[in-house]
N, C-alpha and C positions, 0 to 999 in steps of 0.2 A: 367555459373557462379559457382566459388568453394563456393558452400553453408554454408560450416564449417567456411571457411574463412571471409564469409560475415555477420555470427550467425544468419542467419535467422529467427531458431526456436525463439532463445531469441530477437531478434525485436517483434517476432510473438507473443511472450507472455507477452512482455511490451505493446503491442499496445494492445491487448486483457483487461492489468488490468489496462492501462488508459482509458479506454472505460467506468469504473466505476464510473470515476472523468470527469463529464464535464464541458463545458466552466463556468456553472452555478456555479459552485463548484469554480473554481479558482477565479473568478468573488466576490463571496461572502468572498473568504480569502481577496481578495485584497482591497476589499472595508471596512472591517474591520481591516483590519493590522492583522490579523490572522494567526499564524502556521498550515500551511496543516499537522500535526497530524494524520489524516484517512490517506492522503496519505503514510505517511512516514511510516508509521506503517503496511500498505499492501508490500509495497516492502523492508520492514523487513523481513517480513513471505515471502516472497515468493524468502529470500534471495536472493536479489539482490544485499543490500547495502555491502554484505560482501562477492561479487564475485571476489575482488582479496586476500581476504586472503585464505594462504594455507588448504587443507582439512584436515590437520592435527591440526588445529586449529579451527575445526571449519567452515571453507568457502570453496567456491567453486573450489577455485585456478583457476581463470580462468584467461585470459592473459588480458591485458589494451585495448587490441581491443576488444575485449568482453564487457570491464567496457566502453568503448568511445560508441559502441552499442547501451548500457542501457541508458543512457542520450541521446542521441540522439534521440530516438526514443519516451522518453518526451518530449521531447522538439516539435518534429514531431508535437506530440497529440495535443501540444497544452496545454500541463503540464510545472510547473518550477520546474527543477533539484536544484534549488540553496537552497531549504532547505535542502537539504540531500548529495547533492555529493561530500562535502569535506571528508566526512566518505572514499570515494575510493579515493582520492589525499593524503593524510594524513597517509593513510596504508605504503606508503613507506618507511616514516621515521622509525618507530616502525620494518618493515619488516628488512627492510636494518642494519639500527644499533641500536635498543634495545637488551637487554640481554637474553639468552631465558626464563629467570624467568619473566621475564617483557612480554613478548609476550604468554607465558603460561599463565600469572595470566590474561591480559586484552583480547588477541583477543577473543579466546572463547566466551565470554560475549557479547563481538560486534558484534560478529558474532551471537549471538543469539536473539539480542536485550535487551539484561538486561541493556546492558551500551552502551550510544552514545557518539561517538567521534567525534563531528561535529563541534571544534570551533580550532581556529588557531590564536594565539595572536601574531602579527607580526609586523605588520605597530603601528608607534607612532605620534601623532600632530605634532611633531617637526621634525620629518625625513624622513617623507612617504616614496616612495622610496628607500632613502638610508639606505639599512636595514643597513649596517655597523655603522652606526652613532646612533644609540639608547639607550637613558638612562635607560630602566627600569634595576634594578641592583637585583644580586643576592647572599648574601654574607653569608657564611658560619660561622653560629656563635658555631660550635663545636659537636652539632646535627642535626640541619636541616639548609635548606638554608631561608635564609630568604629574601622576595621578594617585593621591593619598585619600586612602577612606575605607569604607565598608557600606557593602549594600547589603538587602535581605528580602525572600520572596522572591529574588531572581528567578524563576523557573526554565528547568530545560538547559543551565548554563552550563553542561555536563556531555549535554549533546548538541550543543551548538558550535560552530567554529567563531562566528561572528557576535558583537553581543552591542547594541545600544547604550551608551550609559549616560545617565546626567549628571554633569558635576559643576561646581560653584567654580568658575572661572576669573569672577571680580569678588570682595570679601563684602558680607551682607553690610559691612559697616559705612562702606564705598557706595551704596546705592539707594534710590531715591523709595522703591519699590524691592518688595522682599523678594519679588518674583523676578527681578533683572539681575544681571550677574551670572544665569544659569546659560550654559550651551552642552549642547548634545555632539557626542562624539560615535563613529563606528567603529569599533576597536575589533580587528582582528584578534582574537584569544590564540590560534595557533602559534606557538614558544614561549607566550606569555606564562601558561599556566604553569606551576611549579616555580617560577620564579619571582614576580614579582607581582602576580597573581595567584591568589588561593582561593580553591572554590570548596565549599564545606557543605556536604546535602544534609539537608534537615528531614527528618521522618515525623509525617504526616499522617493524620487519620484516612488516608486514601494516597493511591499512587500517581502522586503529579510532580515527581523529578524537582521539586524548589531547592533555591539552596542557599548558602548566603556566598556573598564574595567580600575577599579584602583585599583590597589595592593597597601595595609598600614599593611607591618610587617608580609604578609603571607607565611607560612612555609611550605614548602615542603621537604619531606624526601631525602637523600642522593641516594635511591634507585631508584628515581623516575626520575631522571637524565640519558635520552638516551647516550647512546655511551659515548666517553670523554668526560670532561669538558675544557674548550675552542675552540672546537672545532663544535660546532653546526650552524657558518654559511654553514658550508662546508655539515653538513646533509638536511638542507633546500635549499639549492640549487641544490643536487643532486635528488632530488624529483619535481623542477619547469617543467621539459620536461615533466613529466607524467600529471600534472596540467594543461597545457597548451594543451596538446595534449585532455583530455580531455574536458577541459573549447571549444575547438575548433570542437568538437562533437557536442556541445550543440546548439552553433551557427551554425550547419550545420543545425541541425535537424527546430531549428527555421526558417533559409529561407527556410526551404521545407513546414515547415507550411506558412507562408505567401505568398509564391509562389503559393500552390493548392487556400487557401483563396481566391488570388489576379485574377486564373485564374478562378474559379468557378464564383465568383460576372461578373467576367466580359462576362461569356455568358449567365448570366442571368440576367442582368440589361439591359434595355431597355430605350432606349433614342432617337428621332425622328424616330422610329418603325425602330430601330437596335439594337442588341446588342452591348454593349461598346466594346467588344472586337473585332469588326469587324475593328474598325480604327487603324490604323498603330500607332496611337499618344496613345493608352492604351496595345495595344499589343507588340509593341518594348519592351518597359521597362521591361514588365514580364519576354519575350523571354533573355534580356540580363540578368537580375536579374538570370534567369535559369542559363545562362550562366558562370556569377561567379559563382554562387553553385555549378556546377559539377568540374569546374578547382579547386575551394578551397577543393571540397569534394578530388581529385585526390591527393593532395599535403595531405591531414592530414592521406588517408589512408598510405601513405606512411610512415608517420613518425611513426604513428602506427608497422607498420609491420616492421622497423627498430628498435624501441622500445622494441616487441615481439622476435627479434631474442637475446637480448642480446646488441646492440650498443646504442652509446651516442646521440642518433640524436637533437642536440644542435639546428642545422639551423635548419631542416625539423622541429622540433616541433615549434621554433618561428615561422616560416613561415606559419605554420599551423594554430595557434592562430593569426597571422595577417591578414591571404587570410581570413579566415572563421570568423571572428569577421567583415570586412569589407564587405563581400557577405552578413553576415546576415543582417546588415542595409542596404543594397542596395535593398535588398527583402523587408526589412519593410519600408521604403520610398515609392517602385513601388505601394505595399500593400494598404498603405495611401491614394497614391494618385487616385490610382483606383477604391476605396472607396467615394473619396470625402470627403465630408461633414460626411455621415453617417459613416465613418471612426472614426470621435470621438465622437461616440455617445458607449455606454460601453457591449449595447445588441449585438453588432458584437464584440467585445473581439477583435479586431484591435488595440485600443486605450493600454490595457493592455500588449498584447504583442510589442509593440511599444515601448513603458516607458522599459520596462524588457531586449528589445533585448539594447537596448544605453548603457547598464552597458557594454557590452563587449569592447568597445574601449576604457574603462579608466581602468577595472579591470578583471582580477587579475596581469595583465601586462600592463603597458599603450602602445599605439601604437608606442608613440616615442621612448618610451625602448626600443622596439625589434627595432626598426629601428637603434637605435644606438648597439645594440648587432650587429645587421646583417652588420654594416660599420665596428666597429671594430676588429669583430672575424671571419666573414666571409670575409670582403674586405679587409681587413690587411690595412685600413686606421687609423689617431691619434683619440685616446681615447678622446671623445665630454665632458667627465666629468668627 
């Protein structure tokens, strides 16, 4: 095995500083709606969060196979990535097309921990999906922009100082395409919040900090505006392959935890002086459940390494976030049911990763999106929407 190619060392030294955080520790966040904080603050220091920004900034410059790696390998543990891993999906906007006065003043800082940039304001009540169709508006009264709307599904915008947002800049009525008119801003939130900023957490069947926000009249500097203006659908979606690719790490790493979970209980559970895994009816499942996870694992390395070279891998990363969002639940189902009963009881952390792993088939892509991405742009069949 190419050991460089596979980062070894760094699994070796994620699995070693989740070894610090056990099930007991996740168990306690989750049961009080808690920010893992210790967490996220260990793999600050131990620079992982700012493994793909450049070393000339500050990080480690390390490639997206690298960053896909590092989550995974929490996920593995038995840890959730989802407080912290928008920090590496989020890099590329800022990398790609911020100015380099903008990437001098902020990566640095991210990369050292002084400032988090964990929150992404995108999705709206009224358009989920259809990012093109979104009302929060952004209009330029001479000095700053001035920012009216409401987002939702923000995550983390609680524990972030910095937050991305997109807002309509020209009015949909102005433009040729529903998709122009949009740019992308980095809005500082420190003074904002409490005033002309309102952040509202939402409670969720598991603990992942989302929440909504309402902009009334908040201003943002001219400077703070990434790349062009009307132009920011086009940097948000140049950055969903790299999202995807790694959101599809995570659900790797999750069915290898519930795979080992599902195959450990079952040769040591004892039932009519057998082990449960002696019968064909608790051993199949596991053996297939394995099954998906190596063929999904096969397809995301791939997209990975088409990623790293430089190409667009449009399908392989759908495909990646598809196969591996579906293999992950198929592991925590086999997981479940091998478990039984004592499956949802909260001292086996079954129940917790179970809740945690079901976000993948609705977010940060729903299943039917890629599947109509993969008919339309892959199979050259009519556009479903």
């Amino acid at each position: 095995m190419d050991t460089a190619k596979y980062h070894l060392d760094i699994r070796d030294a994620i699995s070693k500083l989740c070894s610090q955080f056990d099930s007991s520790y996740w168990q306690t966040c989750d049961r009080e709606n808690k920010y893992p904080k210790a967490f996220v603050t260990a793999l600050t220091k131990g620079g992982y969060l700012s493994a793909l920004i450049p070393k000339k900034y500050g990080g480690s410059g390390l490639s997206l196979s690298a960053g896909a790696a590092i989550l995974e390998e929490i996920h593995k543990s038995g840890g959730n990535a989802g407080a912290c891993h928008a920090q590496m999906y989020t890099m590329g906007t800022i990398l790609r097309h911020g100015s380099e006065e903008q990437k001098s003043k902020y990566l640095p800082k991210i990369a050292s921990g002084e400032l988090r940039l964990q929150a992404f304001g995108v999705t709206e009540p009224s358009s989920g999906s259809d990012t093109s169709s979104l009302n929060t508006t952004a209009k330029f009264d001479g000095k700053n922009y001035i920012v009216n709307g409401q987002k939702v599904w923000t995550s983390r915008a609680e524990h972030s100082d910095l937050l991305l947002l997109l807002a309509r800049t020209r009015p949909i009525t102005e433009v040729k395409k529903r998709t122009e008119g949009l740019s992308v801003f980095l809005v500082d939130m420190r003074g904002l919040v409490g005033k002309s900023l309102t952040i509202k957490p939402i409670r969720t069947m598991m603990n992942h900090s989302t929440t909504e926000l309402f902009f009334e009249n908040m201003p943002v500097a001219p400077e703070n505006m990434i790349g062009e203006i009307d132009s920011g659908f086009r940097y948000v979606l140049s950055g969903m392959n790299a999202e995807r690719i790694l959101i599809a790490a995570e659900c790797i790493g999750d069915a290898k935890w519930f795979i080992k979970k599902a195959q450990k209980y079952a040769k040591e559970r004892i039932v009519f002086d057998r082990p449960i895994g002696q019968n064909q009816g608790v051993q199949f499942p596991i053996a297939k459940a394995y099954s998906k996870m190596r063929a999904a694992e096969l397809m995301l390395r791939q997209a990975a390494d088409l990623f790293d070279q430089g190409k667009n891998p449009g399908e392989e990363a759908n495909l990646a976030k598809l196969l591996c969002s579906e293999a992950s639940w198929k592991a925590a189902e086999t997981c479940m049911q091998t478990f039984g009963g004592f499956g949802f009881a909260e001292e086996y952390d079954v129940e917790r990763k179970f809740r945690e792993a079901r976000l993948y088939q609705v977010a940060p892509v729903s299943t039917n999106l890629i599947l109509s991405y993969l008919a339309e742009h892959v199979l050259d069949l009519p556009r479903s929407y």
